[in-house]
C-alpha angles and dihedrals in degrees: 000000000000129000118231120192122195118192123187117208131187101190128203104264091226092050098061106106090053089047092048090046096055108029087055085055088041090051094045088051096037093059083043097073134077118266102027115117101182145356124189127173110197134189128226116244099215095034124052103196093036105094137180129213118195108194127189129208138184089214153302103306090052089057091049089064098048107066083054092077129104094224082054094055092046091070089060099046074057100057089033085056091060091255097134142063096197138357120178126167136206131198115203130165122244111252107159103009129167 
């Protein structure tokens, strides 16, 4: 059963070119690898600097590598940097699933 991950991201206004810069390089590595099914970075309608990222495993193995990644770690050398307002992640499991 795969393993969806949903992460919600307000983003310091000031601090958008470098996200976009780096989540688009997070998203295209992040595709790249075995055992992810999906990654999608969305924008909020209503607020311009607030993302979503909806990510798809095949399982947890495939999660364990990769955050291994350096694409992955690169997100939190962002937030680390100060770069976000709020991050907050959520794991699911897939049920009815295209």
């Amino acid at each position: 059963m795969p393993i969806c991950i949903v992460v919600e991201a307000e983003i310091k206004e000031d601090r958008m070119d470098d996200f976009l810069d780096m989540i688009e390089k997070n998203a295209v590595g992040s595709r790249a690898e075995p055992g992810c099914i999906r990654f999608d970075v969305l924008q909020a309608a209503d607020q311009e600097n607030k993302f979503f990222f909806y990510e798809v495993y095949e399982d947890a193995a495939a999660i364990d590598f990769h955050k291994t990644q350096p694409h992955y770690a690169a997100w939190g050398t962002f937030k680390e940097s100060g770069g976000t307002l709020s991050s907050v992640s959520k794991k699911a499991s897939g049920k009815f699933m295209t």
